[in-house]
C-alpha positions as CSV (number, residue, x, y, z in Angstrom):
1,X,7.7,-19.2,8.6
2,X,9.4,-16.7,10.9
3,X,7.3,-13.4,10.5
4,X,3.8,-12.2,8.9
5,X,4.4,-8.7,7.6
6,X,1.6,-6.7,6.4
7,X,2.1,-4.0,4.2
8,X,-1.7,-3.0,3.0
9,X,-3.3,-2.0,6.8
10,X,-5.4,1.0,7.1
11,X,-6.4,2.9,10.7
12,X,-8.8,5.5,10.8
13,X,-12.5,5.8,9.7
14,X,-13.9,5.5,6.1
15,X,-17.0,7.1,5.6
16,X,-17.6,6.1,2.4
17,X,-17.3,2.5,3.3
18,X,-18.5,2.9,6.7
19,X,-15.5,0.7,7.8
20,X,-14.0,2.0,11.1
21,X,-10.3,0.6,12.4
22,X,-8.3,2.4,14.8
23,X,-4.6,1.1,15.7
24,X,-6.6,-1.2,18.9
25,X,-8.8,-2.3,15.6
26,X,-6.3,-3.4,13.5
27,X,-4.1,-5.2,16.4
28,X,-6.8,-7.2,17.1
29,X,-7.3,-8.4,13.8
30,X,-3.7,-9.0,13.2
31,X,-3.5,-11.4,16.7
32,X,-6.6,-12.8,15.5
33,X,-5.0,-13.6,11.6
34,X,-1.6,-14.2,12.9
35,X,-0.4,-10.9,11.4
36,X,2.8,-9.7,13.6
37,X,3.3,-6.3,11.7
38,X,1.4,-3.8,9.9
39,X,2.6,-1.0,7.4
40,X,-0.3,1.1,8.6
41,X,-1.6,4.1,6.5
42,X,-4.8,6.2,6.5
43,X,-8.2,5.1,5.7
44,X,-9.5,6.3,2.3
45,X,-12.7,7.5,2.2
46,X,-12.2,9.7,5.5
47,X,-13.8,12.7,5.3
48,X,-12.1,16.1,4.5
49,X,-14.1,19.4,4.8
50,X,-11.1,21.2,6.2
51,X,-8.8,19.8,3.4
52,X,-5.0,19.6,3.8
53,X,-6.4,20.1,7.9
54,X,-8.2,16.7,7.3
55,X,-4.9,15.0,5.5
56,X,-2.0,16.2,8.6
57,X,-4.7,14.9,11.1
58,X,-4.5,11.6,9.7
59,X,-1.0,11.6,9.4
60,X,-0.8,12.7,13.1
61,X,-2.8,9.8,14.3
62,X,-0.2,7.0,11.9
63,X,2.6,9.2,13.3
64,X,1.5,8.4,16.6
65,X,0.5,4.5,16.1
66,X,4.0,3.8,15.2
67,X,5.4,5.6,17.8
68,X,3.3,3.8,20.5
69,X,3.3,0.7,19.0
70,X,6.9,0.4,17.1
71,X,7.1,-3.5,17.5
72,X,3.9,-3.9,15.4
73,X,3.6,-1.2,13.4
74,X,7.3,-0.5,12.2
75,X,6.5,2.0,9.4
76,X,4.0,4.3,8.3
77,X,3.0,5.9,5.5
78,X,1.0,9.2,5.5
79,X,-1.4,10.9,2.7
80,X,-1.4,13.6,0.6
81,X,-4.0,14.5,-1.6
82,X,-3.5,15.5,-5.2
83,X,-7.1,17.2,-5.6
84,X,-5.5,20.0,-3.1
85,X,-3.2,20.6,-5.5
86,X,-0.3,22.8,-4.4
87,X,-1.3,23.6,-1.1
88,X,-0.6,20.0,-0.7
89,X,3.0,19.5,-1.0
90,X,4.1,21.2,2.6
91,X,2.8,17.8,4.3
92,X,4.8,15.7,2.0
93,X,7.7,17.7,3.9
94,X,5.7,17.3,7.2
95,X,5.0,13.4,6.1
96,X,8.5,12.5,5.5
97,X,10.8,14.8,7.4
98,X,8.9,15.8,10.7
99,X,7.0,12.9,11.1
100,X,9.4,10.9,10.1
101,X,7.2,8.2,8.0
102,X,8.6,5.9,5.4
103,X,6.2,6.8,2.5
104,X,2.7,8.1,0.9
105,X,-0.2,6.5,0.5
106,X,-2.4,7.2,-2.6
107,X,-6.1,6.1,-3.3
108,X,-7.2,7.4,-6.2
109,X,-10.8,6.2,-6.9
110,X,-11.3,7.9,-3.6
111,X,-9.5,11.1,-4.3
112,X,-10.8,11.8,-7.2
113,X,-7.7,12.0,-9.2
114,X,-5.6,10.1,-11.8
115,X,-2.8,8.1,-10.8
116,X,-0.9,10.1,-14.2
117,X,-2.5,13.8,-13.4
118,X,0.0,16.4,-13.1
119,X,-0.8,17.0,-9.6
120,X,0.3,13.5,-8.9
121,X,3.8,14.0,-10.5
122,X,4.1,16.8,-8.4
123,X,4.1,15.3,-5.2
124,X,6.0,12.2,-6.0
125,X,8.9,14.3,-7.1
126,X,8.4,16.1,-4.0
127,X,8.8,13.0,-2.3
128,X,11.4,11.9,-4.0
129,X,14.0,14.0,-2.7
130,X,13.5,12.7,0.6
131,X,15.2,9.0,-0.9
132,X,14.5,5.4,0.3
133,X,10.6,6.4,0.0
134,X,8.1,4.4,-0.6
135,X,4.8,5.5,-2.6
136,X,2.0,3.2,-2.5
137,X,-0.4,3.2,-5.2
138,X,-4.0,1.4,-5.6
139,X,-4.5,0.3,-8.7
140,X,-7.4,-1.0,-10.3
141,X,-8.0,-2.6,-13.7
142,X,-11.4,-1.5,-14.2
143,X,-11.2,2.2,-12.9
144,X,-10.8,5.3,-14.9
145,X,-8.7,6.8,-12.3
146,X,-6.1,4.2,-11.2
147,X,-5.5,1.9,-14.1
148,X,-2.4,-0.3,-13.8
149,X,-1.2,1.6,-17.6
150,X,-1.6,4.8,-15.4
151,X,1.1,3.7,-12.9
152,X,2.9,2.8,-15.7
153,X,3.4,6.3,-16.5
154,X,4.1,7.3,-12.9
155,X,6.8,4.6,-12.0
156,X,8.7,5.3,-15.1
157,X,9.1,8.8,-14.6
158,X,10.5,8.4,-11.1
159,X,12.7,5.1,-11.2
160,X,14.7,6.2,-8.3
161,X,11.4,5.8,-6.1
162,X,10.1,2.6,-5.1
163,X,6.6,2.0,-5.8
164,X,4.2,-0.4,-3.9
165,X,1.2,-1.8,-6.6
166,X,-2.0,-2.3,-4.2
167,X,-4.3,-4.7,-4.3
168,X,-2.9,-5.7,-8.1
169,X,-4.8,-8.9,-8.4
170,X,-8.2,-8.5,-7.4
171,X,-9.1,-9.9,-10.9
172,X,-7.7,-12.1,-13.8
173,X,-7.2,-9.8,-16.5
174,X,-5.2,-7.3,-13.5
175,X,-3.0,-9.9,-12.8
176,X,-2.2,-10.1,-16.5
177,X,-1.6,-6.1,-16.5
178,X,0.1,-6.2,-13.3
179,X,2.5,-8.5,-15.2
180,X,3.2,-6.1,-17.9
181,X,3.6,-3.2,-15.0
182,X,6.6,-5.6,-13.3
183,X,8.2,-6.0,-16.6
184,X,8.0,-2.4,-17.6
185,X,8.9,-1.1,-14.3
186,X,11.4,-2.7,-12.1
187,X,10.7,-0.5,-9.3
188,X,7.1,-1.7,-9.1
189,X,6.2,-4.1,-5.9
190,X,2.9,-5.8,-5.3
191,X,0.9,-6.7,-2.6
192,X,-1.2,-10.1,-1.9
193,X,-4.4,-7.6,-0.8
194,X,-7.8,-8.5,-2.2
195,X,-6.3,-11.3,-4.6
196,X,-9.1,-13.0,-6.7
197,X,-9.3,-17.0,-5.0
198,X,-9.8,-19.3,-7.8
199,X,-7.4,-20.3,-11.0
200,X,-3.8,-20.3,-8.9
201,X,-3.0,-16.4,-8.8
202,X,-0.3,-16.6,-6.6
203,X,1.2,-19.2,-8.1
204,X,1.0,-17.8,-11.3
205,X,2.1,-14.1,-9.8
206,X,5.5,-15.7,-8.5
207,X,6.4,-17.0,-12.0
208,X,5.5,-14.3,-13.6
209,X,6.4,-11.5,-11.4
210,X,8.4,-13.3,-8.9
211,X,8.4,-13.7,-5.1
212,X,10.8,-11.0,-4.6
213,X,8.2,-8.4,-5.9
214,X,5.4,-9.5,-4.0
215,X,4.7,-8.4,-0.2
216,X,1.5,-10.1,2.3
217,X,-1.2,-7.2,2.3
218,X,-4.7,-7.6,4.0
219,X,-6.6,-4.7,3.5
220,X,-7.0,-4.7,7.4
221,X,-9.7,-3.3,8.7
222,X,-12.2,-4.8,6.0
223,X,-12.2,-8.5,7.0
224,X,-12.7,-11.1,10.1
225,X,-11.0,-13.8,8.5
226,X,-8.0,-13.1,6.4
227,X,-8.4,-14.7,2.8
228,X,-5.5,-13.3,1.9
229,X,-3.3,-14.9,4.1
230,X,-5.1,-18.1,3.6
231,X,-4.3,-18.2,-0.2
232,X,-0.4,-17.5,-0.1
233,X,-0.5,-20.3,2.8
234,X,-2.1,-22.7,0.6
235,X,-0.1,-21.9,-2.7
236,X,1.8,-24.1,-4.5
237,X,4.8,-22.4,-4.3
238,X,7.8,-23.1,-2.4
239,X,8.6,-22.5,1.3
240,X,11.3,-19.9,0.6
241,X,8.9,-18.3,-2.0
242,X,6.2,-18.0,0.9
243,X,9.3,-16.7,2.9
244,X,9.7,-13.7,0.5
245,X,6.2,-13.0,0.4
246,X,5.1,-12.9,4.0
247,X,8.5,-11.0,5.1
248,X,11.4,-11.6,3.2
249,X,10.9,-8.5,0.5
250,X,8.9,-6.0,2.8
251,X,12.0,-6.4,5.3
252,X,14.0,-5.5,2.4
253,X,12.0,-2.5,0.9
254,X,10.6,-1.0,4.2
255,X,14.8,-1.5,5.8
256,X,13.4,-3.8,9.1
């Protein structure tokens, strides 16, 4: 195996989780996992009294991760927050035309919005203008506001724009939707983060989905030990299939 690359690390502080990472954080959990790059993004859960303030000083700090630390963190993706509604869509021009950043991040159980609100579509096809984007969606099968049949809706709308699935197996029955969301959009990725560990997932992700669709993610800062990297290790999948998955596709969808 040549390279780990990471695609699901976060740097900042979550306040809701009380989880803090900044970049010196995460490094030393990715020399500690054998992680050699990160596709870093901001914490959710950090805290946002000023608003759109709160969102461009997060995407400062990412800016400036990457641009210290190039050789380990290679891309960033910066936030925008739906719930701000208009008054949001200036940083997605600041995001990925000043700072220079390869994509947005959204998290939607923490920002209170749904992945298929109007708001959302706004800033995507914002985004979208910019080309060779990458939005990065959390989904989750039991939530309300990012349901994988919500992303659905999103991807399908904007098939010029790449799409990153996050943490899309964290149970069985969202494995079987993240299935559905691969067949119905082929501009859907997904990411190893927060996988469940028992019954084969990966194994049954990469005939199902395929290893070309699926990218290492650790959820970094929120472990010591990273079970996630452990489980695609073990599969029962082949060498080049573990290839694909812990570098081969992010190389190809984040252009390294």
């Amino acid at each position: 195996m040549s390279k780990v690359i990471d695609v699901h690390a976060h740097v900042g502080i979550s306040s809701t989780l009380q989880v803090a990472g900044g970049p010196e954080d995460v490094l030393r959990l990715m020399d500690a996992n054998g992680i050699d790059q990160s596709i870093i993004s901001p914490i959710p859960g950090y805290v946002t009294p000023r608003g759109v303030e709160d969102s461009i000083e997060q995407n400062n700090m990412i800016a400036e991760a990457v641009r210290r630390w190039p050789d380990r963190f290679p891309r960033g993706l910066g936030v925008v927050e739906p719930r701000h509604g208009k008054a949001a869509l200036p940083e997605v021009d600041r995001v990925l035309g000043g700072l220079g950043l390869a994509g947005i991040m959204f998290h939607n159980d923490f920002n209170g919005v749904t992945v298929d609100d109007p708001r959302m579509f706004a800033i995507v096809e914002r985004a979208a203008a910019y080309g060779n984007i990458v939005v990065m969606v959390h989904t989750a099968q039991q939530s309300m506001l990012e349901s994988p049949f919500q992303l659905i809706k999103l991807a399908q709308a904007f098939p010029e724009v790449t799409f990153l699935d996050a943490h899309p197996m964290m149970l069985t029955a969202q494995l079987s939707a993240s299935a559905l969301v691969a067949k119905l959009c082929p501009n859907v990725y997904f990411d190893t983060c927060l996988t469940y560990h028992h019954q084969w997932p990966i194994e049954q992700a990469v005939k199902e989905i395929g290893a070309d669709r699926i990218m290492f993610g650790s959820d970094n800062p929120y472990f010591t030990v990273c079970m996630d990297k452990l489980i695609v290790e073990w599969a029962d999948i082949t060498e080049a299939e573990k290839e694909a998955i812990f570098s081969g596709t992010a190389k190809r969808i984040f252009q390294l």
